[in-house]
N, C-alpha and C positions, 0 to 999 in steps of 0.2 A: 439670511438677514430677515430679520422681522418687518411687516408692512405699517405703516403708518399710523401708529395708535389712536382710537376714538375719540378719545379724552383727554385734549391738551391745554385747556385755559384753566383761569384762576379761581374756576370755580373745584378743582378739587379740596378734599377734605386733607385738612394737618394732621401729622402724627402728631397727636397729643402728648404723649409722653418727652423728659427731657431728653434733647444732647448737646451737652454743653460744646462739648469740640466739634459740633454737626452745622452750620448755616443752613437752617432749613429754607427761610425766605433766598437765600440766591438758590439752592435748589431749585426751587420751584421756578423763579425768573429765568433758568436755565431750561426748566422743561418747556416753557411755553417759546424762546427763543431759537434753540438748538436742536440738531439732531438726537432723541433720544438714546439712544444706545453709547454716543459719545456722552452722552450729561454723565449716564451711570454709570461708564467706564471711569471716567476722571473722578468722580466720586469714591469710586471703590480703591485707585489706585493711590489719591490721597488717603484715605484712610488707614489701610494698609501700612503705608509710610510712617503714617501719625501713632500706629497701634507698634510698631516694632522700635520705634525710637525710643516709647515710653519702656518698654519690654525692654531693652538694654540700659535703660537706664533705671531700671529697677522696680517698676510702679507696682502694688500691687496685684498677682495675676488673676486673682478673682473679679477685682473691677475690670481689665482688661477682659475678662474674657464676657462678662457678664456686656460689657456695654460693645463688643464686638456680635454681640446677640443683640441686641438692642438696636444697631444702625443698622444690621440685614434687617430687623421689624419695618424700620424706616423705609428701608429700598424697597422691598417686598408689599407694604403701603401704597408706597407712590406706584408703580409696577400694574398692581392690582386696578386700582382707578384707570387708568391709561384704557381702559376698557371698561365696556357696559354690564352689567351682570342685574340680574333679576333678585328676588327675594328664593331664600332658600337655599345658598350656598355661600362657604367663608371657606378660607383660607386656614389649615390648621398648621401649629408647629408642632411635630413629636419627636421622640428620640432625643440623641445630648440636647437637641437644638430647641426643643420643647423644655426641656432644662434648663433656658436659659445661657447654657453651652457652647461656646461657638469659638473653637481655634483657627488658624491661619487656614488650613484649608480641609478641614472638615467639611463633611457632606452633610448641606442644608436638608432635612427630611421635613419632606410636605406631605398632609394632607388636605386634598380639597375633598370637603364632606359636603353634598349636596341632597336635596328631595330625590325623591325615587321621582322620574319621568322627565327630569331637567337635564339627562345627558348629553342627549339629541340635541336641545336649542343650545345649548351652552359651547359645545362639541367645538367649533371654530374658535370662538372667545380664548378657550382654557388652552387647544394648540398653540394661538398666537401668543398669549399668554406664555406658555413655558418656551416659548422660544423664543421670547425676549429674553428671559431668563438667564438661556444659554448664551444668547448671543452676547449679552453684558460680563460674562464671563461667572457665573456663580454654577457653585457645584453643587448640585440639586438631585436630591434623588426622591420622585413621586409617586401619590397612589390618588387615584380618583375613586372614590365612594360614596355610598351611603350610608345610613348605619345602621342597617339592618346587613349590609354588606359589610362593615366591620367589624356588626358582632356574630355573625358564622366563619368570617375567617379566623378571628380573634380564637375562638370556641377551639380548633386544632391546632393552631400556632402561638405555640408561648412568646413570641418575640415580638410578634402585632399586637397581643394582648398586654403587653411590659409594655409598648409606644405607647397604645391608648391610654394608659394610667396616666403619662406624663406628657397629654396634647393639650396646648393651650394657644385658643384664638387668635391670629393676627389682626384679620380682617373678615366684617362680611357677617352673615347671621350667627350670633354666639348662641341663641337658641337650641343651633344643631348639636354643639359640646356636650349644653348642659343635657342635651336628652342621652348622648352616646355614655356620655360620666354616667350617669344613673342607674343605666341600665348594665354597663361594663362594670362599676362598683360592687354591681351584686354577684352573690353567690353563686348564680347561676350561670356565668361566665368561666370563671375559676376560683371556684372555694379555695379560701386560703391554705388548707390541707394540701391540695393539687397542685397550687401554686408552687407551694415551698416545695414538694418532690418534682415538680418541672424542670425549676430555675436553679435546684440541687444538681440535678443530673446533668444540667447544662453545663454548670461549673464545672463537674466531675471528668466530662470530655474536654471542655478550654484547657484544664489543669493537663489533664494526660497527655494533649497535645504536644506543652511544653515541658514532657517528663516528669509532671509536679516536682518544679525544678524553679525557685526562684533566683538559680546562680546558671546563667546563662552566659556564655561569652558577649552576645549581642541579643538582650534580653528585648521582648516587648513589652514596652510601658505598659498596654493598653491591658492585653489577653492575659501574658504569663501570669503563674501563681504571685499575689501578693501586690497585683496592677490596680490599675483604673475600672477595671473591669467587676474584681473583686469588693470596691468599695461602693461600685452601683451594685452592688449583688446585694451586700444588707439592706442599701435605702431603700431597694425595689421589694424584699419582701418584710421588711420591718415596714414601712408604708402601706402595703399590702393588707399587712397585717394590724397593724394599729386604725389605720383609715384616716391618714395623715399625709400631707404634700408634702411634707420635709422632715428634715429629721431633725432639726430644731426644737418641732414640735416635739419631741417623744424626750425634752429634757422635764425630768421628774417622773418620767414613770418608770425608771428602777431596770432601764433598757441598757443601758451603757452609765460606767460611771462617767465623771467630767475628764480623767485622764483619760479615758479610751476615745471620747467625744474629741480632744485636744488631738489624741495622734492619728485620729480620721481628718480631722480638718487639715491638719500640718503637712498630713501626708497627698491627701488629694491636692495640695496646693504644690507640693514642692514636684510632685508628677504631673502637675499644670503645668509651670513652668518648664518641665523636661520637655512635655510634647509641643508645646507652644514655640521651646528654641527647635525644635526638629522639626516642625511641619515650616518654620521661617527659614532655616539652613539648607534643607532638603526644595524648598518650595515643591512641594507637592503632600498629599497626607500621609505621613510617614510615621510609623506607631514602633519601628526596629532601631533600639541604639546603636548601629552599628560604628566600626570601629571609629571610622575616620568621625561622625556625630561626635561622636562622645569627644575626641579630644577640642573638636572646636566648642560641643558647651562646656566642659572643664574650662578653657578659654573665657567665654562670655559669662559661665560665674565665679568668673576671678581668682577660682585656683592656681597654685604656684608650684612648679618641679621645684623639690629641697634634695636632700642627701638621702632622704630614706624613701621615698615612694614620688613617685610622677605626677602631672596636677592631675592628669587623667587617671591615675590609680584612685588616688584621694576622693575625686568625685565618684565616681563609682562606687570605692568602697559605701559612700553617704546611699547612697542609690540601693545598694544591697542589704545593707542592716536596715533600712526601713523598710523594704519590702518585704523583707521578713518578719519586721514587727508586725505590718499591716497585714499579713495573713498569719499570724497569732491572734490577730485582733477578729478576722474574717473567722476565723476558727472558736471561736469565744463566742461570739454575737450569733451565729448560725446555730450554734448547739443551743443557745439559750433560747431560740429562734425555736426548734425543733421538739425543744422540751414543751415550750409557751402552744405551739401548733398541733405535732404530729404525736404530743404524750398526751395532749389535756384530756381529764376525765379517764386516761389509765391507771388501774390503780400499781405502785410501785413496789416492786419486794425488796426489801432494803434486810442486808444481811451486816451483821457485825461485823469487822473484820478484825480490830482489837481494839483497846480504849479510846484511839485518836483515830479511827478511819473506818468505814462501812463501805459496803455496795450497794449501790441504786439499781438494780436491775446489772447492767454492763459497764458501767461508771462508778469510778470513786472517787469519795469524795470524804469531806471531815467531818469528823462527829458530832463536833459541834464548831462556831466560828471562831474560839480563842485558842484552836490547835496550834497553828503555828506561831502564834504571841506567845504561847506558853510554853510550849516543845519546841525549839528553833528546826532540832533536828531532823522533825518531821518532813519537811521540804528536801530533803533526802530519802528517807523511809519511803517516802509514796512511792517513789522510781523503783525503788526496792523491792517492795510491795508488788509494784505490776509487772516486774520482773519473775517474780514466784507465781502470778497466776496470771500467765498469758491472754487467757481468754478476758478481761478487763478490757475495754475497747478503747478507753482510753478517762481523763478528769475531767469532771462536771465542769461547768463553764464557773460556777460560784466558787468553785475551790481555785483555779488557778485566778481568779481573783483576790483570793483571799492571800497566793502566793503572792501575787503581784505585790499587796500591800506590804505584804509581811520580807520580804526578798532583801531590805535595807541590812536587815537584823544579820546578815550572811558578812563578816568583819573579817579580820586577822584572829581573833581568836576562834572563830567559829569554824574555820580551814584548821586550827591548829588542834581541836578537841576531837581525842579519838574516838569518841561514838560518831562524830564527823567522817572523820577517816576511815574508821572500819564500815560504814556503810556504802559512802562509795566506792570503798573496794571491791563490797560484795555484789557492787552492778557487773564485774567482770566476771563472776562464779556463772553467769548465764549467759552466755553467747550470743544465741540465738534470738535472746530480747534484747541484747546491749546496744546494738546501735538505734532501736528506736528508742530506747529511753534515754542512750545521751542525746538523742534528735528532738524530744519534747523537754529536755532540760534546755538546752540552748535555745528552743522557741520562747520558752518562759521566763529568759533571763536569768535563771539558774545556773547553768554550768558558768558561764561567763563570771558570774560572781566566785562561783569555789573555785573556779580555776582563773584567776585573772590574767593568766598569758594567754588562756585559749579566748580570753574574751576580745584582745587586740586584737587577733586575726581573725576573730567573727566579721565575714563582706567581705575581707580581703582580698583582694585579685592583684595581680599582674597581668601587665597589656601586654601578653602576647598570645600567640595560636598553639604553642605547647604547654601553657599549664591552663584548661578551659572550665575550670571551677575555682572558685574562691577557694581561702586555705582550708576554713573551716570546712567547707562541704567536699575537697579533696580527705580532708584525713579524716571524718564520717567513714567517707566510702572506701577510703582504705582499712578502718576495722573490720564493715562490714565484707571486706572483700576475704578477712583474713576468718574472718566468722564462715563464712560460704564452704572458705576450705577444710572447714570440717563435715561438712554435706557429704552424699552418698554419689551425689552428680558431679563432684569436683574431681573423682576419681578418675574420669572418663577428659575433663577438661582440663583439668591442671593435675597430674599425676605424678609428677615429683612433687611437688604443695601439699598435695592430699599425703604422700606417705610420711614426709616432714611433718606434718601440724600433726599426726597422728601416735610418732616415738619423741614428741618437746616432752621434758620437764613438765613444764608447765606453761600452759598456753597463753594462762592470765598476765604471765610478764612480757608475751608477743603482745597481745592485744595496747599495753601501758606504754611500749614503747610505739607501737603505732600510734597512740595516740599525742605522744611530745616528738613527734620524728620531724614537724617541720613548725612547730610552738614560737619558734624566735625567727620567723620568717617576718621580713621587713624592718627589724632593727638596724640594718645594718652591720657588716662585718658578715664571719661566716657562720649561716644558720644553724650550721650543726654542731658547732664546736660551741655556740652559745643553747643549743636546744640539751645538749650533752648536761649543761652545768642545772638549765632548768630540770631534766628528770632524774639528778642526782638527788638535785633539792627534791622533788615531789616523793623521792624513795624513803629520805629522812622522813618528811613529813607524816608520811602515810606505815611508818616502822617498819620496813620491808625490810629483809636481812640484807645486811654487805653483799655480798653475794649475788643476792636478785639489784640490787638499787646501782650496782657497776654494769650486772649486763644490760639494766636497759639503759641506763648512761652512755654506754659501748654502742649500743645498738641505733641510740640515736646520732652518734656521733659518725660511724661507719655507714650510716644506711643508703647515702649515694655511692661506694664502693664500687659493689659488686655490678651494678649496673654499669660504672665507669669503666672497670676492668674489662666486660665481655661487650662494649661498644664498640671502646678508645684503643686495645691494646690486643697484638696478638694471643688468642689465645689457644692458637696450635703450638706457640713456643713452650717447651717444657720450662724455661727460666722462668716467663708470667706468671705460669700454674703454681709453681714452688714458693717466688714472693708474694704471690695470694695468697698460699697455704700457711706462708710464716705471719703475715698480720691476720689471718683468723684463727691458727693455734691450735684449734680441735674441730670435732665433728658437731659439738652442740652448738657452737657459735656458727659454724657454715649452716648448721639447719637453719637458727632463731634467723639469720641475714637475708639466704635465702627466699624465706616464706616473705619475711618481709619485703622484700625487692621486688617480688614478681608482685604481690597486694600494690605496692605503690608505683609501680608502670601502669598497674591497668586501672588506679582509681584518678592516674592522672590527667589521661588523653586514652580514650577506648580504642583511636585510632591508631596508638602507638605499641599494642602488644600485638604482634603478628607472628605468623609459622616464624619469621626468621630469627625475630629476638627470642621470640623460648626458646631456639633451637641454642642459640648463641648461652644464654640464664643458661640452659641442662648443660652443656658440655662444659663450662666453667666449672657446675655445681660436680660433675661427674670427673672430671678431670683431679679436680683439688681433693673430692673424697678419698681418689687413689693414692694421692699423693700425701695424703696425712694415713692412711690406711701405711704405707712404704713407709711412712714415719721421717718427719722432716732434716734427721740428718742423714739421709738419703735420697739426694735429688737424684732423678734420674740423668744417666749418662747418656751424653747424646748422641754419639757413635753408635750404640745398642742400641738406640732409639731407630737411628738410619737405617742399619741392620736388617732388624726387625719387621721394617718395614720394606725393602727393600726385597726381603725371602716371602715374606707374603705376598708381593704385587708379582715376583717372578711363581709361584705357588698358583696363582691363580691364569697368570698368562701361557703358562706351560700346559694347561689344560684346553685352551685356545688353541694350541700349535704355533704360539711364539715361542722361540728357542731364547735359550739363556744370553747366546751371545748376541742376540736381536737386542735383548732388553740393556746389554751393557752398550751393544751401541748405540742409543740412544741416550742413554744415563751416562756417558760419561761426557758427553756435553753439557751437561748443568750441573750446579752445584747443590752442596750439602743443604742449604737452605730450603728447597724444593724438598726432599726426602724427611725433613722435618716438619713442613706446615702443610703438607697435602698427606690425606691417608693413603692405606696401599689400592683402597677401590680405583681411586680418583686415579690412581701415579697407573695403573693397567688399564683401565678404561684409557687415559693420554699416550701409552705408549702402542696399545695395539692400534690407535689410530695414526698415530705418526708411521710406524713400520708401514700400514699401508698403504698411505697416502702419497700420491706423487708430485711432488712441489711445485712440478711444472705449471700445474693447475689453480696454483695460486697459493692464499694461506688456506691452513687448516682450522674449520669452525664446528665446532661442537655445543651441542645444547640437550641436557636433559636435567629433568631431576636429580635432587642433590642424592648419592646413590650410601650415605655416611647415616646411620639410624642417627646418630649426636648432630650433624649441621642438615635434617632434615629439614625442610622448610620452606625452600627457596629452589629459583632454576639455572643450575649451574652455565657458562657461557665460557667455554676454552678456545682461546683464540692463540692458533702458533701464525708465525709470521717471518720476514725475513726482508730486510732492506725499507722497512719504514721508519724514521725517530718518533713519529706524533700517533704510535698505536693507540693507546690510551684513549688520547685528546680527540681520534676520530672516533673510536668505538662508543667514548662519551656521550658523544655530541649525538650518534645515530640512536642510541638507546633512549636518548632523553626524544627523540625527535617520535619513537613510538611510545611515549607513556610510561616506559621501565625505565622503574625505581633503582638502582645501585645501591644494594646493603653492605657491599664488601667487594674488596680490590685484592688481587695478588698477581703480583707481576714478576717473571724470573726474565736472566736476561743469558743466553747460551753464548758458550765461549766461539763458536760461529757464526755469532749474529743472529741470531735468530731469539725474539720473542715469545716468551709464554707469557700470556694472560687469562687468567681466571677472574670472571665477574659474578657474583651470587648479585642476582636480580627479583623482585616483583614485581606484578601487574597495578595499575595506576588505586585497585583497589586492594592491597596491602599482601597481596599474594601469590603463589607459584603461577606460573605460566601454562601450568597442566601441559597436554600428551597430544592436542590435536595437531594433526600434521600438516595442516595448512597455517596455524598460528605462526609453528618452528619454521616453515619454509619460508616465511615473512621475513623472519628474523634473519635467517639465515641471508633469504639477496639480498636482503639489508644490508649489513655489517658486508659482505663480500665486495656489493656495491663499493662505499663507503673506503675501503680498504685498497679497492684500487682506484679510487681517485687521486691523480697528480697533483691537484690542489690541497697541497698540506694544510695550509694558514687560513684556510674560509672557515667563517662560523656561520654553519647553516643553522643559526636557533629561529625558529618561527612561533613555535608555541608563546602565545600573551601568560604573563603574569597572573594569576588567579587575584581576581578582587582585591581578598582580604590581604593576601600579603603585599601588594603595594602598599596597606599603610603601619608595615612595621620597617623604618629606613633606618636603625641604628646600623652608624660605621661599622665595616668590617672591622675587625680585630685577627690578630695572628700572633701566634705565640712557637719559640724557634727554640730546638734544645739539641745538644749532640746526646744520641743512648748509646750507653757502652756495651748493653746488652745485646740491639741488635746491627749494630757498626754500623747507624745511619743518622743521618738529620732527619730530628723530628719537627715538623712544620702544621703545626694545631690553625684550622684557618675556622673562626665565627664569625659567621654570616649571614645577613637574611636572603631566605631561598628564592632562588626564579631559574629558570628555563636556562638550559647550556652553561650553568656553574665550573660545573668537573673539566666541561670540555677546555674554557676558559684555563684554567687553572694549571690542564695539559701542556695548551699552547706557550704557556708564561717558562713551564719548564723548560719546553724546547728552546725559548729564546733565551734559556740563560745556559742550556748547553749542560740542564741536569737530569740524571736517571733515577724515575722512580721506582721505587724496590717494594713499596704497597703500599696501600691505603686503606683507611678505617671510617667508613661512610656512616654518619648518622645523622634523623633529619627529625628536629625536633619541634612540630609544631611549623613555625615562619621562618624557622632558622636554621643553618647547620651547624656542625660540630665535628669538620672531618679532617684526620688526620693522615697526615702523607710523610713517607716514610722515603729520604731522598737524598745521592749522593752526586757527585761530581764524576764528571765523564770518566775518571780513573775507580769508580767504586768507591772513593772514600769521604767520608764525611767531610760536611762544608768547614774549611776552617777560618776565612775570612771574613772578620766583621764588617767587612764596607758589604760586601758582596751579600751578606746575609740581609741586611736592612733595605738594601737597592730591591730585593727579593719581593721583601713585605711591602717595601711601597709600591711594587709595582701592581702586585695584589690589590691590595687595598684597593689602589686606585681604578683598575679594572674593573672591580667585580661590586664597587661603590658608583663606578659612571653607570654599568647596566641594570643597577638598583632606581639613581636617577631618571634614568629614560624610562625604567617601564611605569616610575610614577609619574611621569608626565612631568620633571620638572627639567 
């Protein structure tokens, strides 16, 4: 606590300035009465109150935030007085809060600027001083100087240099300002050349930070591309540059027009009120939307869940398409910034490039200003254009101006005129530039216009943790992802991709269907059956033959398929492979599916293409080529199959010095299903270890890499066993308690009791287990552990729920079918993830006294998607509809209370 202040009668000086909601006169009868630190507490804690009530009720948040700067002058005034000070030092404001700036709990940035020699006698004063400060609760962050000391630090730090522009006096000698302005003003500080490549390069790392990536799952208002950060970016060096306080100032000099001027203001205000509800919700200064934020300010500005998107989607989406504008806008103003600074007095070589357009040096731009009033087309051509000569760096700031104005002109007929048409086609003829020129068409409001379905899903997001880009910047990056695989390094990373994109047809109708593959996302109904009808239409439009305008129709309509197939459904069954094979029909349709499937897993979640899923993509895509290769009226037979298999795994064991009749006695304990969904590696690797294993010893555990070139990827876990029901439900529970992942389940059950389980696992960060022999020994008295504990029914889950996923709590769902294919009930359970799921899920079977026969693990994002494959103590399918619904509710309700709990309700 602070000592007794110098300065408590009536003789201090009034803040002159107004506050209308401020009583300065009881103030002050409070200072001379009361304990100080109590006055200013209750002052700030009113205020506070009085600032947040208006905030929810709507008030302007420039006035709020402007006159929340204005009462810290107040406080910071009285504060000041409370102590004696000499001639020759004031109290400065810089940063937001020199700005005038001031949200709930942003950091007050002070400067005390004083004479050189006044350190020493002041020294006590300025201590007691900022620990009043503290003690009244204000978040203060300071520098004590001079200025001759602020302009040598200034001199190497761009960031004290940027404060000093925008420090203006609280209290105390203003004389010191005006001398540090004068001298910081000039050239001799930071010439406005230096500046601009300083506060450039600054940008350049903020942006990178955030992947110059304005679609962020939980975006920062402040930093990310297209923030708060970005709109001090212009004032600080347009201001700079003009020699101007505001940017007010700079209407009429030809700096910005009155639209650009309107979506800076509109923009900094409605990311005013963003961080202003977050720094009030969070109570603390908090610049991260994160999840849980965002639904409560969806909440607080009056957004409503409807049938097509959540309030929290809605807000966001607003959230996204402006901060996109506003760094189209940041992107404009800076080059113009650039040309105005870092060109001036260069002379420019300006080349032809046809009647409507030339180069500036690296820029093009129009020939003259009635290009696109008079050619509408042209607003197409330029993409065109910079597509043919790469090295173009990018459009003058005055031409996508000129877009801007001219962008109306882009109607229903103007999508229907084939010089329209033939020219956006021919953006697909170049790969390798396509996705930054549709990237600069959709910055400039362009694409959105010729394409009005992609322009609904421009910002679009859904709230969850498996799809962590809006739609628009998912299917961007699914072109470019499909562009890549024609690279030289895609060979090495995506090698079925790379030789698929490389015998297409034609690539350009890959590329077109990726780009409508997810078009009618958020309408409601199913996207694909409605995106199918949109790139039918787009095929007409654009005069594509029949032929090409059905496969990307097809393509868009099919493109969650292949992914469904090799997640949800066995795909060691030869039946799957064969009704895979009959709805893709031939070999060019598995290519065109293919390439795109593996493009849109990885442009969806980065985190969700791991060894195991391409293991899973390849054997699908390699399974089905065989079986259209064999020609679909010949499915494979599956006795031959067993066979087959069955002289290979003895072929290989007989070189071991397992004997024939070794292998039949063990194989003749399980059934035909086991000789079908395991290869011969797997079925002789499990049998030479059962022949030597001696039961006495417990179960049998095995763990190594998957030994299958097709399900490489993952680290195999064979578990034989005898006299447990709850194997599963305990191995679950032990796997999940060391951080492995469960990609896949297969469980056989031996006509003497005895359990096989095979688990394909990863490591917590998306991959195999590797070779170290103290890892596997881990694992192993783990599970061995675990296996002989007598306590069947404990759930040993201890791991917490990770953050983010406590705030995605939509109900389980479950979905219940009998398959004739694989003589089982099928039990689809969606749900959001947390800790000892599987193991739960185990337990629920044993209470109803059902055998699971496999399962189909996938974890998408916050949620799962896993499918169980499961019959009644006799092996046959569930046939009772009480019994099946008693099933789902018990689920449900289980694995919906440990959703409850881990969110704390």
């Amino acid at each position: 606590m602070t000592e007794t202040p110098t300065v408590t009668d009536d003789s201090l000086p009034y803040f002159t300035r107004p506050l209308f909601f401020f009583d300065q006169s009881r103030f002050r009868r409070a200072l001379a009465e009361q304990p100080v630190i109590t006055v200013f507490k209750d002052a700030i804690t009113a205020a506070n109150a009085q600032f947040d009530v208006r905030f929810c009720e709507g008030e302007d948040i420039r006035a709020l935030i402007h006159e929340r700067a204005l009462f810290v002058d107040c406080l910071l005034h009285y504060a000041w007085y409370q102590f004696d000070w000499p001639k020759g030092i004031s109290l400065e404001a810089v940063g937001g809060y020199g700005r005038c700036e001031l949200h709930p709990h942003s950091d007050i940035d002070l400067l005390i600027l004083l004479d050189a020699g006044l350190e020493e006698s002041c020294r006590e004063n300025l201590e007691r001083f900022l620990t009043l400060l503290w003690d009244i609760g204000l978040e203060i962050g300071h520098s004590v100087r001079t200025v001759n000391q602020c302009l040598e630090i200034g001199r190497s730090d761009i960031t004290v240099a940027t404060n000093l522009m925008e420090s203006r006096t609280l209290v105390g000698d203003a004389n010191l300002r005006e001398q540090l302005r004068a001298k910081a003003d000039t050239d001799k500080l930071w010439p406005a050349d230096e500046f601009f490549k300083a506060k450039f390069a600054e940008q350049e790392q903020r942006h990178e930070k955030y992947k110059n990536s304005e679609y962020n799952l939980e975006p920062n208002i402040k930093n990310a591309p297209g923030g708060l950060r970005d709109i001090q970016m212009i004032g600080w060096v347009a201001k700079r540059f003009f020699k101007v306080r505001t940017l007010k100032q700079l209407d009429g000099k030809g700096f910005f027009t009155e639209e650009e001027f309107s979506l800076l203001q509109n923009g900094e205000e409605f990311l005013w009120r963003v961080r202003y509800g977050l720094h009030m919700i969070a109570k603390r200064p908090e610049d991260r939307l994160l999840f849980d934020h965002q639904r409560e300010l969806a909440k607080i500005f009056g957004y409503k869940d409807n049938d097509e998107n959540l309030a929290v989607e809605q807000f966001m989406h607003k959230y996204y398409r402006l901060v996109m504008s506003l760094r189209e806008l940041n992107d404009v103003l800076l080059q113009f910034l650039y040309e105005a600074i870092l060109q001036r007095g260069v002379k420019k070589t300006v080349t032809p490039i046809n009647e409507r357009f030339q180069r500036r040096d690296d820029y093009i731009e129009v020939a003259h200003i009635y290009v696109f009033e008079e050619s509408p087309s042209a607003m197409l051509e330029i993409f065109v254009l910079m597509a043919q000569n790469p090295d173009i760096r990018g459009v003058r700031a005055s031409t996508i101006r000129l877009m801007r104005e001219n962008r109306h002109l882009i109607d229903e007929s103007y999508r229907t005129d084939s010089r329209n048409t033939g020219l956006f086609l021919q953006l697909f003829s170049y790969p390798d530039q396509l996705v930054e020129n549709l990237k600069r068409m959709s910055r400039y409001g362009i694409l959105g216009l010729y394409l009005p379905e992609f322009g609904r899903v421009t910002g679009q997001m859904q709230h969850d943790l498996f799809h962590i880009y809006t739609v628009d910047a998912h299917t961007l990056l699914l072109v470019q992802n499909l562009c890549n695989f024609l690279l030289p390094q895609a060979r090495e990373d995506y090698p079925v991709a790379w030789h698929v994109m490389r015998r297409l047809p034609k690539v350009e109708t890959l590329l077109m269907a990726g780009l409508y593959h997810d078009i009618a996302k958020g309408r409601g109904g199913d996207h694909s059956e409605l995106g199918a009808i949109d790139a039918e239409e787009f095929g007409v439009r654009h005069n594509l033959s029949p032929r090409e305008t059905r496969l990307i129709s097809w393509l868009v309509e099919k493109h969650l398929l292949m992914s469904s197939v090799s997640q949800k459904q066995d795909i060691s069954d030869p039946e799957v492979i064969h009704n895979f094979a009959l709805t893709v029909g031939d070999q060019m349709h598995l290519d065109y599916l293919y390439a795109l499937t593996v493009a849109d897993i990885n442009a969806t979640n980065p985190d969700l293409w791991n060894t195991w899923r391409a293991s899973l993509m390849r054997t699908l895509y390699l399974e089905t080529k065989r079986a259209l290769r064999r020609g679909l009226e010949n499915p494979i037979d599956k006795q031959d199959w067993i066979e087959e298999t069955q002289q290979a795994a003895i072929a290989r064991l007989n070189r071991h010095n397992i004997t024939t009749e070794q292998c039949d006695a063990v194989w003749e304990d399980v059934n035909d299903e086991y000789f079908l969904r395991e290869s011969f590696l797997d079925i002789a690797w499990h049998t030479e270890a059962i022949v030597q294993h001696d039961d006495s010893k417990g179960p049998l555990i095995l763990i190594q890499e998957t030994p299958s070139k097709e399900l490489e990827g993952a680290t195999q876990i064979f578990v034989r066993s005898k006299g447990r029901d709850n194997v599963f439900a305990a191995i679950a529970s032990a796997l999940d308690l060391m951080n492995l992942s469960i990609q896949d389940a297969r469980i056989y059950n031996s006509k003497s009791g005895y359990t096989l389980d095979t688990f394909f696992v990863l490591n917590q960060d998306g991959e195999p287990l590797g070779t170290d022999p103290a890892v596997l020994k881990r694992i192993h008295d783990t599970l061995t552990k675990e296996l002989q504990d007598t306590d069947e029914s404990q759930d040993k889950t201890i791991r917490r729920t990770p953050r983010r996923l406590k705030h995605f709590t939509r109900p389980t769902r479950t979905i219940i079918r009998n398959d004739i294919i694989s003589g089982c009930t099928l039990l689809e359970v969606i749900s959001p993830d947390r800790p000892g799921l599987l193991a739960c899920i185990g337990r629920i079977f044993i209470d109803f006294d059902l055998h699971l026969q496999n399962a189909k693990i996938a974890t998408l994002g916050e949620r799962v998607e896993d499918i169980f494959f499961i019959t009644d103590n006799q092996g046959n399918p569930l046939s009772d509809p009480e019994l099946c619904k008693r099933l789902q509710d018990e689920i449900c309700r289980q694995l919906d209370d440990r959703v409850d709990q881990a969110a704390g309700y």
